[in-house]
N, C-alpha and C positions, 0 to 999 in steps of 0.2 A: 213711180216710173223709174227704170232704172239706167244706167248709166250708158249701155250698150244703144238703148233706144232714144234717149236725146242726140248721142253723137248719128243714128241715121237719121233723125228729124229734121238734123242741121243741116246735114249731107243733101238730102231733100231739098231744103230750101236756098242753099248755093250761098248760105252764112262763109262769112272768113275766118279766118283762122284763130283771130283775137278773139272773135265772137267767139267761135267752137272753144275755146280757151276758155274764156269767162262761165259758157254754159256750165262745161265741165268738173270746175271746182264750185259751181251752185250744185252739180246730182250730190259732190261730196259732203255739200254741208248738209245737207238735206237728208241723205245716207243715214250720219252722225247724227244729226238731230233724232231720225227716228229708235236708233238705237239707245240714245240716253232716255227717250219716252220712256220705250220700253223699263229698259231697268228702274226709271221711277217707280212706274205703275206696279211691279214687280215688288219692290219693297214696300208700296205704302199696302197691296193687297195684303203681304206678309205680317206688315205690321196689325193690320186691323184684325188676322185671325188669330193673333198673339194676343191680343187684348179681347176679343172676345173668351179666350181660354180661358185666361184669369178670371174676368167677370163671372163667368158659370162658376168656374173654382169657389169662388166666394160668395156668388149667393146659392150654392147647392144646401147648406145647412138648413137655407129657411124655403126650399121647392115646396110648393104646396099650401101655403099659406097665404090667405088674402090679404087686400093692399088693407083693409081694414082693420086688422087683428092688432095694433101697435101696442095695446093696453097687455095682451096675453104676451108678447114677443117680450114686452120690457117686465113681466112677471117674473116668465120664464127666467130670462136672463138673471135678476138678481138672485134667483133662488139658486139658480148653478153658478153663481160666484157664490152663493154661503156653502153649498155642498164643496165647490175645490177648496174653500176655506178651510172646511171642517173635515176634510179629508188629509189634508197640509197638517191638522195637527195630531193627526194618528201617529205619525213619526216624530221621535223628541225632535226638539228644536236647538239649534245651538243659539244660547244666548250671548251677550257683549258683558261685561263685568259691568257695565256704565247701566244698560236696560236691567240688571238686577239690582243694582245700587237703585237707580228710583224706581223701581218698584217696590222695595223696601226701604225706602225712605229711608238711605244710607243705614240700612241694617240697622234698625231703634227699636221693633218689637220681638222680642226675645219671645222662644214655644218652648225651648227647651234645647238642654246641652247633654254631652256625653264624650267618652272618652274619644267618639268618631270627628266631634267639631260641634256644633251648634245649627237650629233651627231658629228662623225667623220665618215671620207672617212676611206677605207679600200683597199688592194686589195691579194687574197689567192694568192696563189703559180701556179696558173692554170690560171693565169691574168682574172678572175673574180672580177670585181669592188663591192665592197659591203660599204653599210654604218651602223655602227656600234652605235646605240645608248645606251650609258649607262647612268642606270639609277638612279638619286638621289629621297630622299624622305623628309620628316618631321619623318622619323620614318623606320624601317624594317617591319611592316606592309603595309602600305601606299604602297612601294617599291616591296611587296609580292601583293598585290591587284593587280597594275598596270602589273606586269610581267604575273600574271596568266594570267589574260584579254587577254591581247594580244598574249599568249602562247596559249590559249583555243578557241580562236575564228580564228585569221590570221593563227595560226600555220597549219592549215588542211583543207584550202583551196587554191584553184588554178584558178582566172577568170582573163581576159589580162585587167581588169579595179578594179583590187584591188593589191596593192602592196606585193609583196612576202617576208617570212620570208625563210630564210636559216637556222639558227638555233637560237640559245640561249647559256647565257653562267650564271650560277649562283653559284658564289662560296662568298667566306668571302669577297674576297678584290675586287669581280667586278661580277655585277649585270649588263646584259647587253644583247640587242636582234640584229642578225646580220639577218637585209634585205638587199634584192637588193639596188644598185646605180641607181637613178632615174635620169636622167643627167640633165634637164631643171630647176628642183628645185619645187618650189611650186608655187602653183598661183597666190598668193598675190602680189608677187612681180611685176607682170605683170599688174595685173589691178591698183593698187593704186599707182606705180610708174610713172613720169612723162611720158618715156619712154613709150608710152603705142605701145608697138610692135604690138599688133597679128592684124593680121585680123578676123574682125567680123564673119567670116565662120570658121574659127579657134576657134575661143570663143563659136559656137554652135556648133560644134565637141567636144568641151571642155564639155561642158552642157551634151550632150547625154550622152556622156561615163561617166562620175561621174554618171548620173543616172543609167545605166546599172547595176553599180558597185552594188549600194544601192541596185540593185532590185534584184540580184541574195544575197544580206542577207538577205532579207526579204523573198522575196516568192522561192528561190530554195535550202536554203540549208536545212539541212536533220531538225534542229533546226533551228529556227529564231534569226538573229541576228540582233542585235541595238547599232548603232555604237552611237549615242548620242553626236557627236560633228562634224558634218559639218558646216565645213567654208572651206574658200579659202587656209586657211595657211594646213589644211589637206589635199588638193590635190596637188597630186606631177606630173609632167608633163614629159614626156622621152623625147628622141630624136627627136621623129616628133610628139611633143606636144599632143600625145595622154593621158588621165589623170589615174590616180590611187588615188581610195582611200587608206589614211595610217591615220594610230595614229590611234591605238583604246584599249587605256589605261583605255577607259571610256567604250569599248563596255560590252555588257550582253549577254548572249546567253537567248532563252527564247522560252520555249517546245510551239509546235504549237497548245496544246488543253488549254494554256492558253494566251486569247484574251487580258489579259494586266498583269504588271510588277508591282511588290510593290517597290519603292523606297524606301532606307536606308538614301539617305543623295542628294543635287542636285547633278547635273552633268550638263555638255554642256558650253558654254560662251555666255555672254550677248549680246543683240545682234542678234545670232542665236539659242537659244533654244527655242523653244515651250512654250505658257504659261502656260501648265501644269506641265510643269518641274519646274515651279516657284510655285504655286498652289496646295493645296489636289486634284488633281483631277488622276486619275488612269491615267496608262502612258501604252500608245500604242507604233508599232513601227510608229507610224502617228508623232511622234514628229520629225520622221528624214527628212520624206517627207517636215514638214514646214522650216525646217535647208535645207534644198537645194532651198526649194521657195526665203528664202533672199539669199542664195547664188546666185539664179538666179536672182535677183535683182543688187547685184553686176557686176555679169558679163556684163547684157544688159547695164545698166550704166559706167562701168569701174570705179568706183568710191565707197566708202566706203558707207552703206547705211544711218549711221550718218557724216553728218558732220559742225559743227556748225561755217566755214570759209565763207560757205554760206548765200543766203538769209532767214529769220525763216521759209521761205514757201515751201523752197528747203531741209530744216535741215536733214528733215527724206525722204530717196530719196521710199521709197514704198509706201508710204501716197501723195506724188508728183505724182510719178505714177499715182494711182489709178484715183485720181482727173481727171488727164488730158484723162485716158480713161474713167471715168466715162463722161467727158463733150465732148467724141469725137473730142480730142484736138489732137491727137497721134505728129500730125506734131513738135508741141513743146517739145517732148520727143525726135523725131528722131535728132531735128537738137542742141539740149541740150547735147545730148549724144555722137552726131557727127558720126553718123549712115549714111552712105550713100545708094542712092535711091536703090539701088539694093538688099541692105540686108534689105530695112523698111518691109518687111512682115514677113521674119524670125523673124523680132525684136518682133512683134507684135506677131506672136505666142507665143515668148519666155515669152512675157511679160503677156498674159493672162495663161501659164503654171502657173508660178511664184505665178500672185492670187488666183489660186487656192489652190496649197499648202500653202501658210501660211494663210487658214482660219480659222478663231478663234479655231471652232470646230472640233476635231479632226477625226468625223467621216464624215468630209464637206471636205476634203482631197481624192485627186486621190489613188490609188497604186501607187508606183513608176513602175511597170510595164506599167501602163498607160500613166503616166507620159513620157515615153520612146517613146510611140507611139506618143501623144499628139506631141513633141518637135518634131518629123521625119514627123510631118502631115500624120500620118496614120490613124487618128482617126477626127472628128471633136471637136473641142472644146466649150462647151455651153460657155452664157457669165456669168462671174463670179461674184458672191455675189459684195459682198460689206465687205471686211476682215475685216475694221479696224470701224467697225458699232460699237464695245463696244468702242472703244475710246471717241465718245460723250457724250454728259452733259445728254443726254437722258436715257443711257443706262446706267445702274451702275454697269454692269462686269468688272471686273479686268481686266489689258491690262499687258502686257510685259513691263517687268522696261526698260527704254532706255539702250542700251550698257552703260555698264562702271558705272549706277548708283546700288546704294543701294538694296538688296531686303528684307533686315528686317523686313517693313514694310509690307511686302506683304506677309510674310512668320508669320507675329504674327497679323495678322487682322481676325477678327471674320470667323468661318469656314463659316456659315450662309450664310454670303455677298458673300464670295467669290465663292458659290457654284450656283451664281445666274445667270441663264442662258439667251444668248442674243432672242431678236423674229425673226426670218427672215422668215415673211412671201414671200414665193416663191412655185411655184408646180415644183417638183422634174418633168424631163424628161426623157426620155426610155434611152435615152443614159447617165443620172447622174448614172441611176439606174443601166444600165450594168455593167460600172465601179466606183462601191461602192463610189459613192459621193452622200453624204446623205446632207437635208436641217437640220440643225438645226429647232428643234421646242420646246415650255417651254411644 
């Protein structure tokens, strides 16, 4: 009722004034009243559709599921917490200096040192075995170089023939990278110790898979990687001697529209680098294909590929090599090396892989994808040059300073000379050509 129609109700019934007076501020409180209704009612409807939103918000993940399924819902659930777990750890982790101290039980079991710092066993709280290398340097540069590397290359990849990083740990008092536990150790141990365990199918199960490793940094990742130091002491071997490349302190990443890398300074170890890693000569990832060739040289031998305990004819075991398959000798390799009859053809692949990649010329080198097939006999293999042609009186290119010597010399001689390229006259074939093994020509 409104305020116009009390005051002619009042009028009507001959009320007085005080009356009409009192009516009048009753319509206003009345007025007032209905208006604060309203806006209750107003905000509490508001409020109840605001909580219904939410409500749906929050039970939409499980629409459709009955009130009895509680046993499959709490399944579910734990299993997509192990999944974001195990997802959480595809990405290294940064560690505390304090979670690596007990995890390694204040660094007490020693895997091994080197001039990079030191390896220790580990093991998290989740009994995951991890090994822990911290890292020393000449400098806090030096120690920044080597962490990036292997932070920007290992850290964001995942192949069953490259060693995995868990995370990192970088603070003032400990500079340090936590990978897997590789339980068999490295290779080195296995070929150059008296003890020589494996069997010869084991040592070319060994071969494939290192080259796998190399061939998914070279030709699958999103950038090209160059790990720049294959030897034996970098491959680590698991539980059923399957291998992993590790250490790459010295890798580069390197964009795939540029075909070669400017060096700052060498890299790699004597022995096994490339001679252009010694050399002005522009650096391919073809330097890593020749660092696996003498690795494969090592393996088919079991044996160091210098070793001057020997006869001077035996000294350098890849130049022995070559000899006795350039004069179709192979028999005096197989029973030197103590190869028996069953594995002398694998040997014999192994060993013409081998020459190929370390051909002087870096563009006289397979792919390591090739390389892959070659070593599984998927491919045919032509017969190979003659790698170690600039080593004679004839030829005056530079060769690789032997393991463990000098290269000063090699590094302060005339650019001229050393850019002087070897002849091999050969005609390249349909199958060098398919996979990119080009002849050397001046």
């Amino acid at each position: 009722m409104g305020i116009s129609h009390l005051h002619w109700l009042v009028h009507q019934m001959g009320i007085g004034h005080q009356h009409r007076l009192a009516v009048h501020q009753m319509g206003i409180r009345e007025v007032s009243g209905a208006v604060a209704a309203i806006i209750i009612v107003s905000l509490l409807v508001f409020i109840v559709k605001v909580a219904i939103f939410f409500m749906a918000c929050y039970k939409r993940p499980i629409i459709g599921k009955s009130s009895d399924s509680t046993q499959d819902s709490r399944f579910l659930t734990l299993t997509m917490d192990k999944f974001l777990n195990d997802m959480e750890k595809e990405k290294p982790i940064r560690f505390t200096s304090q979670q690596l101290r007990i995890a390694t039980d204040i660094f007490t079991y020693l895997l091994g040192s080197g001039g990079f710092g030191a390896v220790y066993k580990g093991l998290f709280s989740d009994g995951t075995p991890v090994a822990v290398k911290v890292l020393y340097g000449s400098s806090d540069k030096t120690i920044e170089q080597q962490f990036m590397a292997e932070v920007s290359t290992i850290g964001k990849l995942h192949h069953f023939n490259l060693v995995r990083l868990y995370g990192f740990c970088f603070e003032y008092d400990l500079r340090a990278l936590v990978y897997e536990y590789v339980r068999n150790g490295s290779l080195d141990k296995y070929l150059f110790k008296d003890n020589k365990m494996l069997e010869f199918e084991i040592l070319h199960q060994i071969a494939v898979g290192t080259a796998k490793g190399i061939a998914y940094l070279h030709e699958e990742c999103q950038d090209r990687i160059i790990h720049y130091d294959i030897k034996p002491g970098n491959i680590l071997l698991d539980g059923s001697f399957f291998p992993k490349v590790a250490d790459f302190g010295l890798a580069k990443l390197c964009n795939r529209e540029n075909t070669h890398v400017t060096m700052t300074g060498g890299r790699g170890t004597p022995g096994y680098a490339a001679p252009e890693m010694w050399l002005p000569f522009q650096i391919t990832h073809k330097c890593d294909v020749y660092s696996f060739g003498m690795l494969l040289f090592e393996i088919v031998g079991r044996r160091r590929n210098t070793d001057i305990s020997l006869p001077e004819s035996q000294e350098w075991f890849p130049k022995w090599v070559w000899k006795r398959f350039e004069s179709k000798e192979m028999g005096d390799l197989v029973i030197a090396c103590e190869i028996e009859e069953k594995d002398k053809d694998m040997a014999e692949r192994m060993v013409k892989v081998a020459l190929w990649c370390v051909q002087y010329k870096p563009q006289s080198r397979p792919l390591m994808s090739v390389v892959v097939k070659m070593l599984e006999g998927g491919v045919e293999i032509p017969t190979p040059l003659n790698p170690f042609e600039h080593l004679t009186s004839e030829n005056p290119c530079p060769a690789l300073p032997p393991h463990g010597a000098q290269t000063s010399s090699f590094l302060d001689s005339d650019s001229s000379q050393m850019t002087t390229v070897c002849n091999l006259a050969c005609e390249t074939t349909p199958i060098m050509k398919k996979y990119e093994i080009e002849i050397a020509s001046c």
